[in-house]
N, C-alpha and C positions, 0 to 999 in steps of 0.2 A: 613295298615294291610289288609292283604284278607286270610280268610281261613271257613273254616267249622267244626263243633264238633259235633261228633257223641258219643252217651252213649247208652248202652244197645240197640243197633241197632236201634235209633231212633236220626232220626236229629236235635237235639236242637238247632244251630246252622245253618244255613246254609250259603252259601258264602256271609259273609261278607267281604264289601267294604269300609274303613271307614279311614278319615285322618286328625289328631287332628292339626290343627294348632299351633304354639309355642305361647305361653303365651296367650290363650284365655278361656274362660268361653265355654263349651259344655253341654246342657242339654240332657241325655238320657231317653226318656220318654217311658214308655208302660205300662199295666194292670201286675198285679201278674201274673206270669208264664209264659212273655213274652220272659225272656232269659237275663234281664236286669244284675241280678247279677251271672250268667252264664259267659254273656261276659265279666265284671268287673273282675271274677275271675281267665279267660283265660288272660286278659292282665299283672293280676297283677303275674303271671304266676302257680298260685295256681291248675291250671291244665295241663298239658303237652302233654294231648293224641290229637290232633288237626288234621287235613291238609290245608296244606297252611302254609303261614310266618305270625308271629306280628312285628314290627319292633320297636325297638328307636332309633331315629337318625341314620337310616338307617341299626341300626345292631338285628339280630334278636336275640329275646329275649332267645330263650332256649340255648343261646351263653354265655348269661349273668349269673358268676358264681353266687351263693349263696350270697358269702360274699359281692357282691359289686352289690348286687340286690338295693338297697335302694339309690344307688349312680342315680338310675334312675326313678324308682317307687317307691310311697308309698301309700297305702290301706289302708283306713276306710271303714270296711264291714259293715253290718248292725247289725252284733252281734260280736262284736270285744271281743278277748279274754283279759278277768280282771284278770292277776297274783293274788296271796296270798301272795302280797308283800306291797310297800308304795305306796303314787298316786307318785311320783319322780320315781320310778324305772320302773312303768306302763307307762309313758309318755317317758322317753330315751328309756327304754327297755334294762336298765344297762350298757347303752353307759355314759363316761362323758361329759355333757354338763350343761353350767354355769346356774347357778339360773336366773340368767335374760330373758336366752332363753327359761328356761319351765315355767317362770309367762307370757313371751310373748305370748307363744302358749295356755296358761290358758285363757288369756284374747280374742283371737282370736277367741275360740272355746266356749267364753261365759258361762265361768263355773267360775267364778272370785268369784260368792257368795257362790256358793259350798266350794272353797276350803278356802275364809275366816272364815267360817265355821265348818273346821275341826280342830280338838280339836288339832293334831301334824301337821299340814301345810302340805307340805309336805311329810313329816315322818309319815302320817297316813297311816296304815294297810285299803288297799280295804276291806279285806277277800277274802275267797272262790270263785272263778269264781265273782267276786264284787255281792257278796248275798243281803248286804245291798243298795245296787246303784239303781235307778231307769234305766228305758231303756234309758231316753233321756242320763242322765248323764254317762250311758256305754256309750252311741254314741257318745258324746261329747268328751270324753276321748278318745276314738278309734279318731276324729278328732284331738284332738290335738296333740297325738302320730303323726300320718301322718303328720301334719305341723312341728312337730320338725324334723322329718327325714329331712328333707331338699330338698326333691328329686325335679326336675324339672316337674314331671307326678304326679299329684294328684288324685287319683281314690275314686270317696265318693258315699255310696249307702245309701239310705237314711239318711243323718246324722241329718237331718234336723225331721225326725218321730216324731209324737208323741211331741214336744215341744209345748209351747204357742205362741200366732203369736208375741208378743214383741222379745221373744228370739229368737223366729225363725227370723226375721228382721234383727239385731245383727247379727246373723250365717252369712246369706247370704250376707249380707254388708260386710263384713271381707272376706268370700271366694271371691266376686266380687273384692276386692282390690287384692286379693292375686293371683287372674288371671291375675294380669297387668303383673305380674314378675312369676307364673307359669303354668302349661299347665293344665286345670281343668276338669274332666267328672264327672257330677253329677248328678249321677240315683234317679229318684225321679216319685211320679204319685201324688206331692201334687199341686192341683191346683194352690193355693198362687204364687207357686216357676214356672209354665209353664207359668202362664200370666206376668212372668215378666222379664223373659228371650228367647229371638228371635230365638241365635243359637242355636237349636237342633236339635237332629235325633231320631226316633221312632223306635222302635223295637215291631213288631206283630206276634208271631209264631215264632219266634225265626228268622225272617229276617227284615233286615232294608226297612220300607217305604217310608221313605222322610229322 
């Protein structure tokens, strides 16, 4: 992918040079207002206004309809949206998919005590924008959403926030496996998570430094 983004005539962005290897662990590192979840949001194609191409597998993204966006990307932001629905329908996103594959993705995303926990399993009401949730456990959710999509490009922006270091451990052992078989960027500035992964790239002023 190479391109630049400009917003309110100010380069947030600038030409980016960037090429994810297939099935690898990518750390995206920089300070708050580096451009981290800027670029996360340009890929996952949440913004449109660019110059330059992003590509998947060679085909460029703003090619890729709506309905078959997820057949290639999937996005855990850092403030993922909580329907006023069940945590089942929060996690498919009202797709059918079996009970097996959303306690899988329960258990991947380290939220297993949570949902033993809720009083309907399942069939528990989040509420409102998830009023009652803590932030880890929105994030958590918004991850395990992204690992049910299935997509081959995993896009996570801080998923990791804000947890204790045990659960934090757990997260990052399960995304480290889930790199073996998919393609991982994982925006993060928590120290823990930089010392203990190699491949990464930096983002300072909204351009890549290493």
């Amino acid at each position: 992918m190479i391109f630049s983004y400009v917003k309110n005539d100010k380069a947030t962005l600038s030409n980016i040079s960037l090429t994810l290897p297939p099935n690898s662990f990518t750390l995206l590192l920089g300070e708050s207002g580096s451009g981290k979840s800027t670029l996360l949001n340009l890929i996952a194609n949440y913004e449109d206004d660019f110059e330059g191409e992003i590509l998947i597998e060679n085909y460029p993204i703003k090619n890729i309809a709506p309905e078959n966006f997820l057949k290639h990307i999937s996005y855990a932001p850092q403030t993922p949206y909580i329907f006023n629905d069940t945590l089942r329908e929060n996690l498919t996103v009202f797709k059918e998919v079996s009970e097996d594959k959303i306690i899988e993705s329960i258990k991947l995303a380290a939220l297993m005590n949570f949902y033993e926990n809720l009083p309907n399993g399942l069939d528990t009401i989040m509420g409102k924008e998830g009023i009652s949730l803590s932030a880890g456990e929105r994030r958590r959710i918004g991850l395990a959403r992204a690992i049910l999509a299935g997509s081959p490009l995993l896009l996570l922006d801080e998923v990791t926030a804000g947890l204790d270091a045990k659960t934090e451990e757990i997260v990052l052992n399960n995304i480290e496996e889930i790199s073996r078989r998919k393609t991982v960027l994982f925006a993060t500035h928590r120290e823990q998570v930089i010392t203990r992964f190699k491949n990464h790239i930096i983002l300072d002023g909204g351009k890549l430094i290493e």
